[in-house]
C-alpha positions in Angstrom: -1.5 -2.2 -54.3 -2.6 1.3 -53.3 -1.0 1.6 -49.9 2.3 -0.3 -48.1 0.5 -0.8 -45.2 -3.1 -1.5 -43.7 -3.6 -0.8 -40.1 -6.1 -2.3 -38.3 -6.9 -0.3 -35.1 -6.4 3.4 -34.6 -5.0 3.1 -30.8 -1.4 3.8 -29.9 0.5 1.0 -31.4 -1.2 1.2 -35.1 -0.6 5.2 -35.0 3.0 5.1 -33.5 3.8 2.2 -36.7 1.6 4.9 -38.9 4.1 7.8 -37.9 7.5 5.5 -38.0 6.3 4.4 -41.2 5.2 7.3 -43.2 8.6 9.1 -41.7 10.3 6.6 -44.4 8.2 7.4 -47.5 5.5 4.4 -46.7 1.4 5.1 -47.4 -0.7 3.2 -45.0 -4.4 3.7 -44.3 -5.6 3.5 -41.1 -9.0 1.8 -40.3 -11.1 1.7 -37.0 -14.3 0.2 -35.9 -15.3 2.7 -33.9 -16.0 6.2 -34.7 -13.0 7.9 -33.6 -9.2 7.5 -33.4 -6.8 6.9 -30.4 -8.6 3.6 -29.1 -8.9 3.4 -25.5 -6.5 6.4 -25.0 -9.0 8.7 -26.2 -10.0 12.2 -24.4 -12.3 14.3 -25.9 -13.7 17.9 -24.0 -16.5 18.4 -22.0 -17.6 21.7 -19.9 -14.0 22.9 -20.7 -12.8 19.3 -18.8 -10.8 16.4 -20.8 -12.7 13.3 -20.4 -11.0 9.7 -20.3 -13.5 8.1 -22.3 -12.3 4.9 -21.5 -10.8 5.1 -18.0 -7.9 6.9 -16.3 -4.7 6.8 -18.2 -1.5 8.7 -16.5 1.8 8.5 -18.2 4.6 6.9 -16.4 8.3 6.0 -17.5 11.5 5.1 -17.0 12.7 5.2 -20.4 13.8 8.5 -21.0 13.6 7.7 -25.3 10.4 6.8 -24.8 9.4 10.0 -22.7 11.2 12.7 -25.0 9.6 10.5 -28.2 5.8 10.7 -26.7 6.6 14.9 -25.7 7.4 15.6 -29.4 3.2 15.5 -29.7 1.9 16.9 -26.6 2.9 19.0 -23.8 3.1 17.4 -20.8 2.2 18.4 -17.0 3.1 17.0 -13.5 0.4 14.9 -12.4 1.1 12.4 -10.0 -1.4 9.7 -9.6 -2.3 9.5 -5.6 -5.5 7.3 -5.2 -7.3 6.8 -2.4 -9.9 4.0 -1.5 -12.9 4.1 0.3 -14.1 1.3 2.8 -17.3 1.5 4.3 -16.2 5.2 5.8 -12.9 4.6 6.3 -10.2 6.5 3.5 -6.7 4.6 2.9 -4.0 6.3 0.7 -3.0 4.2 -2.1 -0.7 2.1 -2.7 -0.2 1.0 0.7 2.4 3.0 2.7 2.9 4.4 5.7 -0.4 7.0 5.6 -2.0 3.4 4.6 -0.6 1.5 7.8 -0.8 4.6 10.0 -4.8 5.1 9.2 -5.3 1.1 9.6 -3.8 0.5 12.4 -2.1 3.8 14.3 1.7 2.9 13.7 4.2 5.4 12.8 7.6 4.0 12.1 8.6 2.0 9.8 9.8 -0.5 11.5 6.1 -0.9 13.5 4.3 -1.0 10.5 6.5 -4.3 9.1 6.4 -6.0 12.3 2.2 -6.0 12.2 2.5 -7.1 8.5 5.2 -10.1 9.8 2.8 -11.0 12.8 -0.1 -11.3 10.8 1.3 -13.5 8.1 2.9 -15.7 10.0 -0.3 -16.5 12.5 -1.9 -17.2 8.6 0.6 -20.0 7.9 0.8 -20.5 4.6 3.9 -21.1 3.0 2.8 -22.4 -0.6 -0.2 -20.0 -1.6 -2.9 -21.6 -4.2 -4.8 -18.7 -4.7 -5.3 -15.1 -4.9 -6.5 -14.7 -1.4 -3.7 -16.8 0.0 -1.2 -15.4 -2.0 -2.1 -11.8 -1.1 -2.7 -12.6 2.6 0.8 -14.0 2.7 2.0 -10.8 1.5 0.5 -8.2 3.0 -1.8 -9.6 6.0 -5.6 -10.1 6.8 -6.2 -6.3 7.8 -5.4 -4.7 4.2 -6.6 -7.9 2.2 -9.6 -7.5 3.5 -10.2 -4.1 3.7 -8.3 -3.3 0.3 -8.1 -5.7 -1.7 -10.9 -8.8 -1.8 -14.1 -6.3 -2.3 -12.0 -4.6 -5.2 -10.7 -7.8 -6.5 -13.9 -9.7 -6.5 -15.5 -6.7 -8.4 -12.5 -6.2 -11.1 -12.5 -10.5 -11.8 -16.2 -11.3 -11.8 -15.3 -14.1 -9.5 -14.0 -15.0 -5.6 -10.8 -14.5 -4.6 -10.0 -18.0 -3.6 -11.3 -18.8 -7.3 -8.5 -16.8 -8.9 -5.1 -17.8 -9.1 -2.2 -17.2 -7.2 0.3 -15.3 -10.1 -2.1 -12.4 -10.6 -0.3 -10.6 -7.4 2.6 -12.6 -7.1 3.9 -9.3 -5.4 1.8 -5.6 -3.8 3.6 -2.0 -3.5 4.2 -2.1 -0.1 6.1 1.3 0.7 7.3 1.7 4.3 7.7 5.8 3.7 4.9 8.7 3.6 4.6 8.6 -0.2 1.5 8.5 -2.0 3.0 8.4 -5.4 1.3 5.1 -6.9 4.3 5.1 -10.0 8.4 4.7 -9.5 8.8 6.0 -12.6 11.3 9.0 -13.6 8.7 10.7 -15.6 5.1 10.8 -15.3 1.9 13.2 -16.2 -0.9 13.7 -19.0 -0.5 15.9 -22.0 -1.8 19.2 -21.4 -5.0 19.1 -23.8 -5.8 15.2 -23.9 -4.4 12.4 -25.5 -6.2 12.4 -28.5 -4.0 15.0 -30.3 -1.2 13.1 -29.8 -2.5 10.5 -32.3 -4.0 13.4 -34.1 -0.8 14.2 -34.9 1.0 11.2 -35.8 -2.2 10.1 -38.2 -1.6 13.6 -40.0 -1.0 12.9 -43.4 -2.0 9.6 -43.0 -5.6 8.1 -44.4 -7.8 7.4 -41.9 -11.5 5.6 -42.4 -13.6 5.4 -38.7 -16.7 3.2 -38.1 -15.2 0.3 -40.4 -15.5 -3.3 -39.3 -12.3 -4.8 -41.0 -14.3 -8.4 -40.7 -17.0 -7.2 -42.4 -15.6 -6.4 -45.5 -12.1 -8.5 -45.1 -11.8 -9.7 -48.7 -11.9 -5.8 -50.6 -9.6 -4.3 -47.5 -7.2 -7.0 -48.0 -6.6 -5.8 -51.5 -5.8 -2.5 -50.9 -1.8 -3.0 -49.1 0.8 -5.0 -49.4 1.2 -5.8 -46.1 -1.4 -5.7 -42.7 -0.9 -4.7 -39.3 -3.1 -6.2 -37.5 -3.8 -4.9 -33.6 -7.0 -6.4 -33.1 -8.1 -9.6 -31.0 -6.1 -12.4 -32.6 -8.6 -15.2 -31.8 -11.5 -13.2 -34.1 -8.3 -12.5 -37.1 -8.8 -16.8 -37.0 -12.2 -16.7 -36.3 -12.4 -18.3 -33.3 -11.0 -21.3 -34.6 -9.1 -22.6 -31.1 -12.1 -21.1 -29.1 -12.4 -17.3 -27.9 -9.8 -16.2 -25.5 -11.3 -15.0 -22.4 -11.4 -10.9 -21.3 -12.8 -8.3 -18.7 -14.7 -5.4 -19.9 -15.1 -2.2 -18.2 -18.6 0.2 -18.7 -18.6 3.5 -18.0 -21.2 6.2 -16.5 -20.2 9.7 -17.1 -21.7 12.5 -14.7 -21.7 16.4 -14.7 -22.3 17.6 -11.6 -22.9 21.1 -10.9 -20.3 22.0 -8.5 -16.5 22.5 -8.7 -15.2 19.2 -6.7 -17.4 16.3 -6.6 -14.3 14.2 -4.7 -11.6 15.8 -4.0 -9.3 13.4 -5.6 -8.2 12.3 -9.4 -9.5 8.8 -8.6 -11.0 7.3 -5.9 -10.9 3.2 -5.8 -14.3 1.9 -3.6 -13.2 -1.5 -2.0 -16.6 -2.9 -0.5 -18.1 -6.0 -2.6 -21.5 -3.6 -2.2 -21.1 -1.2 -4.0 -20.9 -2.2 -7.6 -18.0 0.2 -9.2 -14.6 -0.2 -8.3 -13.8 3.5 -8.5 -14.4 7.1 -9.5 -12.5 9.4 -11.8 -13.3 13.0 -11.5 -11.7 14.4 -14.7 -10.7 17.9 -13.7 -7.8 16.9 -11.2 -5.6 15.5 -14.0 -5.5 19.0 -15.2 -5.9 20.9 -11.7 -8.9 22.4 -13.3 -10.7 25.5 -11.8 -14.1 24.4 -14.3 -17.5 25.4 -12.1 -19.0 22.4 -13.2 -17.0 18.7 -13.1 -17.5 15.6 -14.6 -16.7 12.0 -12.9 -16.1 8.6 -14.1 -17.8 5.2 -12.5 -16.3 1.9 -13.7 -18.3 -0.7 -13.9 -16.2 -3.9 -14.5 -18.7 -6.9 -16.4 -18.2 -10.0 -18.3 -16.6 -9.7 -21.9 -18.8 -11.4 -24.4 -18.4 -10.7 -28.0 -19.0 -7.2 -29.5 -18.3 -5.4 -26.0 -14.6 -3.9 -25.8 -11.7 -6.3 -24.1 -9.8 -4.6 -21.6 -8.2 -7.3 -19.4 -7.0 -10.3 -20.9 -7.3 -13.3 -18.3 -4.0 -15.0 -18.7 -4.4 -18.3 -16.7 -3.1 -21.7 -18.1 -6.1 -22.2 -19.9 -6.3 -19.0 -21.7 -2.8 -19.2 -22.4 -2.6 -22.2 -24.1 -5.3 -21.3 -26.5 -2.9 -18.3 -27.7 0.0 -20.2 -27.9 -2.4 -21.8 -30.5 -2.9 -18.6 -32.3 0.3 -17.6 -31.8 1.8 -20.6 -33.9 -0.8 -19.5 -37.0 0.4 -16.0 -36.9 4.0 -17.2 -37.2 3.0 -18.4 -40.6 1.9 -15.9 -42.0 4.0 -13.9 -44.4 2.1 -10.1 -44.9 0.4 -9.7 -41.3 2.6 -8.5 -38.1 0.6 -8.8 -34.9 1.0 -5.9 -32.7 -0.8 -4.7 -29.6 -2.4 -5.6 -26.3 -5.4 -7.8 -27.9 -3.3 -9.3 -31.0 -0.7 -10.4 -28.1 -3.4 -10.9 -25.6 -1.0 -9.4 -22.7 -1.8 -5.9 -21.1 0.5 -3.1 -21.9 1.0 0.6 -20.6 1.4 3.0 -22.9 5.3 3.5 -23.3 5.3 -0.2 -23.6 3.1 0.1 -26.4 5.3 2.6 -28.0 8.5 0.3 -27.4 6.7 -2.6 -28.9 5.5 -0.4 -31.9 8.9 0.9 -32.2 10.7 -1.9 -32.3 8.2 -3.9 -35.0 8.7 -0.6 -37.3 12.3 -1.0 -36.9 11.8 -4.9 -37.9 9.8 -4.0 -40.6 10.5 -0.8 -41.8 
């Protein structure tokens, strides 16, 4: 065998593995379908701006290994991540606080705000929610259900609210204090310069082949290592053999406009069931940029069909099920180790990425 290990996936998982593992004297190649490294992660520049290719992505942790780990590659700055959302003409601070509750419905204290939440739950009535629109009403009230959450909802899940299940909010930030900050976390920003050198830099020394289709030619990449790690969709490593496991994509339209600040804001979220994006990224605010000229972001959530890019696995009892499947043909195999949000079909942030990666280079390693 050439190489210890064959990597299937250039995102943050395969690359983290890549770096643990050639830190111990292992070879691995790396392979990728598309035509660059760092997966869904990736930045690249643009009129001096670094573009999210594929969406916003903003740091955030409370694991101070993991933070001091992901800084040894990148810089990082301060950005905190303060959405807003836009419905009809009305602008509500995200996630729902006290500028949320103040703007909705003129309260000030605290203690105002929760009682309007309390009234309007309890003239709803129902104590044993069976779907999303129940369950979220139950939480937080008509008023911000419908203004902030079924438009958005509807858009993001391809379907109505009362056709979702319950468990996809069993709970909503609700902050009763003047604090825009959507994370908890200790530590949060985006690397000075992008994402992508960060995986530039664990990959270095590392082969790397882009715009390969591991399916395509399975049999000859096979041969090359002893052992794969596979971070791909699990259902297409078995061919679809239980049936395909159900995702949301995301498309993207990228814009320059000729003006400093198109928005105002790093990402705007649009709530109305009109207007067919669910928000806006405008690049240069991750970075406080000064650029004359900015570039936005509008997401276009669709139906995942084969050969588009899976971002949201859709883990109801049916899906489920069909990776448990999966999940019991992967425990038998003896050179492939499954790593990842589509080869565990659960969605990840990054520093739990980097934990999971971490911990299956330890296991393996």
């Amino acid at each position: 065998m050439k190489y210890d290990f064959l990597i299937v996936g250039a995102g943050l998982f395969g690359a983290t593995f890549a770096y643990e593992a050639k830190k111990k004297g292992y070879k691995c190649l790396v392979i990728d379908r598309r035509n660059h490294i760092a997966g869904n992660i990736y930045t690249c520049e643009r009129q001096g701006i670094q573009v999210h290719e594929y969406g916003a992505h903003i740091f955030h942790t409370n694991n101070k290994y993991v933070w001091d780990y992901v800084n040894q590659f990148a810089n990082f700055n301060h950005f905190r991540n303060s959405p807003v959302a836009i419905y009809e003409d009305e602008v509500y601070n995200l996630p729902f606080n006290m500028n949320t509750f103040n703007k909705m419905w003129g309260v000030i204290t605290p203690e105002e705000a929760k009682q309007k939440i309390s009234k309007q739950i309890i003239e709803y009535g129902v104590n044993e929610p069976q779907n999303l629109e129940e369950q979220a009403i139950s939480l937080v009230g008509i008023d911000i259900y419908q203004k902030l959450i079924k438009g958005y909802t509807e858009k993001q899940w391809g379907c109505k609210t009362t056709e979702l299940p319950p468990f996809i909010i069993k709970r909503l930030p609700v902050r009763f204090t003047y604090d825009n900050n959507y994370f908890n976390d200790t530590y949060q920003g985006i690397p000075i310069g992008g994402y992508t050198q960060i995986i530039e830099k664990m990959l270095e020394g590392t082969d790397i082949e882009l715009n390969v289709d591991y399916f395509n030619e399975r049999d000859y990449y096979d041969t090359l290592a002893d052992k794969i790690i596979f971070t791909g969709m699990i259902d297409e490593y078995y061919n679809y053999c239980y049936g395909e496991l159900e995702y949301r994509s995301l498309n993207f339209e990228h814009e320059v406009h000729d003006k400093i600040n198109y928005q105002g804001n790093a990402v705007v979220n649009y709530t109305e069931s009109t207007v067919p994006y669910t928000r806006i990224i405008e690049h240069k605010h991750f970075d406080y940029g000064k650029q004359e000229k900015t570039i936005i972001t509008k997401e276009y959530p669709s139906k995942w069909q084969q050969g588009d890019e899976p971002f949201y696995p859709i883990n109801n009892e049916s899906n489920n099920q069909i990776y448990e499947k999966y999940k019991l043909l992967a425990k038998k195999e003896s050179n492939v180790i499954y790593g990842g949000r589509l080869a565990s079909y659960k969605y990840y942030d990054m520093d739990d990425i980097i934990i999971e990666a971490l911990k299956c280079s330890q296991k393996n390693l």
